[in-house]
VOPA-620276 format. One record per atom (N, C-alpha, C, O): atom name; z, x, y. Coordinates in pm, whole numbers, plus 50000, padded with zeros to 5 digits. Atoms other than C-alpha are relative to their C-alpha. Layout:
N
<node atome="CA" up="Z" east="X" north="Y"/>
...
# end
This chain:
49
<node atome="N" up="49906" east="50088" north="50065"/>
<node atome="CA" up="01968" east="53260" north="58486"/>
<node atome="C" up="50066" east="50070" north="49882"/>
<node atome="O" up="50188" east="50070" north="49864"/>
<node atome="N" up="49922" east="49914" north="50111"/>
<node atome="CA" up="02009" east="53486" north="58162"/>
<node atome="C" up="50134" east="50105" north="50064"/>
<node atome="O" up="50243" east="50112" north="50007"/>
<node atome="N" up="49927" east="49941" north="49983"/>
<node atome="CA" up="02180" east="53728" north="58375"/>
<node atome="C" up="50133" east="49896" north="50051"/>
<node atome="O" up="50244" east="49942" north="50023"/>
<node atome="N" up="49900" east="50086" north="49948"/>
<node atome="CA" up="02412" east="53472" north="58514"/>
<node atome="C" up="50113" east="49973" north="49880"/>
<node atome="O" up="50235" east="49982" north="49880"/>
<node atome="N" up="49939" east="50024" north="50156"/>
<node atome="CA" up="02496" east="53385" north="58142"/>
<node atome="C" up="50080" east="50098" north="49947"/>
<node atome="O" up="50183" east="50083" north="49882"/>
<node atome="N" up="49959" east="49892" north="50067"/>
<node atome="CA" up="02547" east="53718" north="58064"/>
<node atome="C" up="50176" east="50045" north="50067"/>
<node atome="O" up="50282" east="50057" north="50007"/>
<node atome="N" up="49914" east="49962" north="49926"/>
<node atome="CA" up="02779" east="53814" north="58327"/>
<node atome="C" up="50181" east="49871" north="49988"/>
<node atome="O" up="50301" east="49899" north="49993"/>
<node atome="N" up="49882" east="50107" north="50051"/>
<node atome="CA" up="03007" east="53449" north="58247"/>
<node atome="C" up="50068" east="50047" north="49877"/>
<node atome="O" up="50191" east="50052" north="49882"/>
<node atome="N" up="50010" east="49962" north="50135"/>
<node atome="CA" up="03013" east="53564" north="57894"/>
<node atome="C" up="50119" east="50062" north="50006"/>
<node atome="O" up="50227" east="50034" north="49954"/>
<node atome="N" up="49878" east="49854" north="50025"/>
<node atome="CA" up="03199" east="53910" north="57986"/>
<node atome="C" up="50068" east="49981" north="50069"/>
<node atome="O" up="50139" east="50078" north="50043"/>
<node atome="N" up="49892" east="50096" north="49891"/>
<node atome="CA" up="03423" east="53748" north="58242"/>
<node atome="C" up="50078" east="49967" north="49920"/>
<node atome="O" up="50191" east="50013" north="49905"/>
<node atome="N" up="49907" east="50094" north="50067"/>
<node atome="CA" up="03522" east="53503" north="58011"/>
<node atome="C" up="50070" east="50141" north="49863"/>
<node atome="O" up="50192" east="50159" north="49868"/>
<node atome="N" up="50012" east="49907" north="50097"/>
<node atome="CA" up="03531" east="53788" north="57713"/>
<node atome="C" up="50159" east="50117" north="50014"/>
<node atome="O" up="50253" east="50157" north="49946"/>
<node atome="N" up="49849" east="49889" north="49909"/>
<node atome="CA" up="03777" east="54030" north="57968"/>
<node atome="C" up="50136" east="49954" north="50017"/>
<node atome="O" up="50248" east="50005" north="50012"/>
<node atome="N" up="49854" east="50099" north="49956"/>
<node atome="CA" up="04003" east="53751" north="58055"/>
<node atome="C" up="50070" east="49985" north="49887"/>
<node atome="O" up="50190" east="50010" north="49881"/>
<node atome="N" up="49954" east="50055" north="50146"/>
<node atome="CA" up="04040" east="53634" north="57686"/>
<node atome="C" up="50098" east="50150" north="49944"/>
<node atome="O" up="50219" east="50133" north="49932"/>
<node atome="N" up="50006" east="49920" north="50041"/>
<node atome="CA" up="04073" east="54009" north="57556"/>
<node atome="C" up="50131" east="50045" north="50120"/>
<node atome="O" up="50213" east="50095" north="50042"/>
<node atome="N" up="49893" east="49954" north="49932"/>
<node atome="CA" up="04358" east="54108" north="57848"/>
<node atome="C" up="50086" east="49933" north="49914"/>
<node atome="O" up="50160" east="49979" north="49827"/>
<node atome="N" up="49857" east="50093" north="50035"/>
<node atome="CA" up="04562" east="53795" north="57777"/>
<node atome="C" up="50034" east="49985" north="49819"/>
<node atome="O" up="50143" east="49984" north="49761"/>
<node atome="N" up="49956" east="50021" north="50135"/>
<node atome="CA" up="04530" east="53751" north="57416"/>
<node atome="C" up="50017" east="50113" north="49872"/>
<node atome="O" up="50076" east="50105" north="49765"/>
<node atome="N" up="50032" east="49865" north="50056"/>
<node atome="CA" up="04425" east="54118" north="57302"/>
<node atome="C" up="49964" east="49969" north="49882"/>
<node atome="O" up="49886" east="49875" north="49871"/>
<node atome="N" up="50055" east="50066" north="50089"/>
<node atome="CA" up="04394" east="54109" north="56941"/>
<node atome="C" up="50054" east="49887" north="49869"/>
<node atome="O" up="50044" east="49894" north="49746"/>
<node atome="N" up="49977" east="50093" north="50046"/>
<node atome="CA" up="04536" east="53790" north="56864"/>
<node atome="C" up="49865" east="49942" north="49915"/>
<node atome="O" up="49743" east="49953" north="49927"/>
<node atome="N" up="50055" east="50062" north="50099"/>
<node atome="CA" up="04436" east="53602" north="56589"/>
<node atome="C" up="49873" east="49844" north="50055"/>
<node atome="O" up="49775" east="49791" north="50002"/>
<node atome="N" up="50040" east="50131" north="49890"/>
<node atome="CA" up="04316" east="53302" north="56835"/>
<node atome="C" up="49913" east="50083" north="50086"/>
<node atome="O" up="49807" east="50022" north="50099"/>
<node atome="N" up="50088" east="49926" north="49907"/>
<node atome="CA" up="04140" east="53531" north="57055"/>
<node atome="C" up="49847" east="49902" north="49995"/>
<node atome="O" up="49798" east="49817" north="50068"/>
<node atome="N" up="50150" east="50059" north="50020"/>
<node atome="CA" up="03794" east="53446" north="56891"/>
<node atome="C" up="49975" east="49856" north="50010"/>
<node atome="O" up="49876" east="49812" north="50068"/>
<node atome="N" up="50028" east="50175" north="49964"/>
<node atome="CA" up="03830" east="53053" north="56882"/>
<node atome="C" up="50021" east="49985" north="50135"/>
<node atome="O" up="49941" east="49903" north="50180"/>
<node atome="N" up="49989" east="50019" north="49852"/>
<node atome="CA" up="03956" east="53078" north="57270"/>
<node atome="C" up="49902" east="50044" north="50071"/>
<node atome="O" up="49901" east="50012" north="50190"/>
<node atome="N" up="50124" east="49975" north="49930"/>
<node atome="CA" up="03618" east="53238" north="57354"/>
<node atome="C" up="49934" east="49968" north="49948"/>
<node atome="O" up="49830" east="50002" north="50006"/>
<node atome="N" up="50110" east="50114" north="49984"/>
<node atome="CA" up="03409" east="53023" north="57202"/>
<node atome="C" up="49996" east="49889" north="50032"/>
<node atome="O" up="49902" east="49814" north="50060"/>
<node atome="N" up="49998" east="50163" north="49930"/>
<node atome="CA" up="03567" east="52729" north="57299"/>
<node atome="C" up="49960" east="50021" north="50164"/>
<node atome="O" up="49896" east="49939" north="50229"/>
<node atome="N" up="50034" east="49983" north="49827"/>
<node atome="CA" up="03533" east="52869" north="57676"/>
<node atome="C" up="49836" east="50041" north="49998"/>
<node atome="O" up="49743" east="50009" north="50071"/>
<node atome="N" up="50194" east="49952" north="49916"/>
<node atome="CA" up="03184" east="53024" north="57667"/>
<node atome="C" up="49914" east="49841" north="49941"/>
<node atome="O" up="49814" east="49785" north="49986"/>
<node atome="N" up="50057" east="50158" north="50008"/>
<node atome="CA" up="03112" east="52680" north="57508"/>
<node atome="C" up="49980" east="49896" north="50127"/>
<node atome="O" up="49906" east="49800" north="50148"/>
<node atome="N" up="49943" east="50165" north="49945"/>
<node atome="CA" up="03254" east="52481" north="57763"/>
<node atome="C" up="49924" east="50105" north="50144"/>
<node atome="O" up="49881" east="50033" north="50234"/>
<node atome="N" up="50109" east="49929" north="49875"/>
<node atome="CA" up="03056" east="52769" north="58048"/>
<node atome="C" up="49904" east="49995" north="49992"/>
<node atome="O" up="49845" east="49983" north="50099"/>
<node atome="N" up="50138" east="50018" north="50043"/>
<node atome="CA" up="02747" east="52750" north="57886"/>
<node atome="C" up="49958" east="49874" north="50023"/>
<node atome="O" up="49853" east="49853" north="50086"/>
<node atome="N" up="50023" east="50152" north="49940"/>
<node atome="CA" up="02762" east="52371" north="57920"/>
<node atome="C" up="50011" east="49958" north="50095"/>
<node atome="O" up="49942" east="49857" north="50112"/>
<node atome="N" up="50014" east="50030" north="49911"/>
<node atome="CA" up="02860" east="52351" north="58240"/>
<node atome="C" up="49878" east="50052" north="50102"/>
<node atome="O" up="49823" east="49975" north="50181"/>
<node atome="N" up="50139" east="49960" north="49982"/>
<node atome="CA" up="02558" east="52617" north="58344"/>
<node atome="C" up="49918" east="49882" north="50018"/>
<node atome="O" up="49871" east="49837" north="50123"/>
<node atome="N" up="50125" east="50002" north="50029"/>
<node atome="CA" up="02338" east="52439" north="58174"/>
<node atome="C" up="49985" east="49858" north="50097"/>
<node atome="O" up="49874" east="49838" north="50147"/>
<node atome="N" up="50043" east="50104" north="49943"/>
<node atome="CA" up="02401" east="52087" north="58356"/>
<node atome="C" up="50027" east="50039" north="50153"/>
<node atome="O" up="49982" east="49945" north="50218"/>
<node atome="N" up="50028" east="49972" north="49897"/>
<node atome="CA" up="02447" east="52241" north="58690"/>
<node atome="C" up="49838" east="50038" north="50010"/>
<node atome="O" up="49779" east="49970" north="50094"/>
<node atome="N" up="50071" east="49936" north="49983"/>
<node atome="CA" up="02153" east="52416" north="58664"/>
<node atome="C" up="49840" east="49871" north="49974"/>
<node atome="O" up="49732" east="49874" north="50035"/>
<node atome="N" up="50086" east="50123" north="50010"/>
<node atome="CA" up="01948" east="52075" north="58528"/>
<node atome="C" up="49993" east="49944" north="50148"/>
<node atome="O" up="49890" east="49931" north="50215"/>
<node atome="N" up="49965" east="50080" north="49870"/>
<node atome="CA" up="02116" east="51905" north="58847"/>
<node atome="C" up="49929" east="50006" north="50111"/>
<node atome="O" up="49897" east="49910" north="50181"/>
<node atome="N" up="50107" east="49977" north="49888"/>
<node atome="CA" up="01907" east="52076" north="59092"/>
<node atome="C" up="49918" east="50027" north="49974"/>
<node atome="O" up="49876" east="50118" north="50045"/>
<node atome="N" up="50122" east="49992" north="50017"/>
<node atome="CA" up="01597" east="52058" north="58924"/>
<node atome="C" up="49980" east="49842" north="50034"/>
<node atome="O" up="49867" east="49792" north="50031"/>
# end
C-alpha cells in the first residue's frame, strides 16, 4: 500500500511540475491533489476490508 502511495505522489508531483513548472501555485495544487489521492486511497482501500 505504501508503495502505491508513493508512486500516486510522483504521478501527481510530474503532472503538477510539467504543467505548472515553477509557478507560484504549483505547491498548493499538489497538496490539494495528493490530499484529495490520499483520501480517496484511503477509503477505497477501507471499502474492501
Amino acid at each position: 500500500m505504501l508503495i502505491l502511495i508513493w508512486f500516486v505522489v510522483c504521478i501527481i508531483f510530474f503532472i503538477i511540475h510539467m504543467t505548472l513548472g515553477n509557478s507560484g501555485h504549483a505547491l498548493e495544487v499538489f497538496a490539494l491533489l495528493t490530499g484529495i489521492a490520499l483520501f480517496l486511497i484511503n477509503k477505497l482501500s477501507r471499502k474492501r476490508k
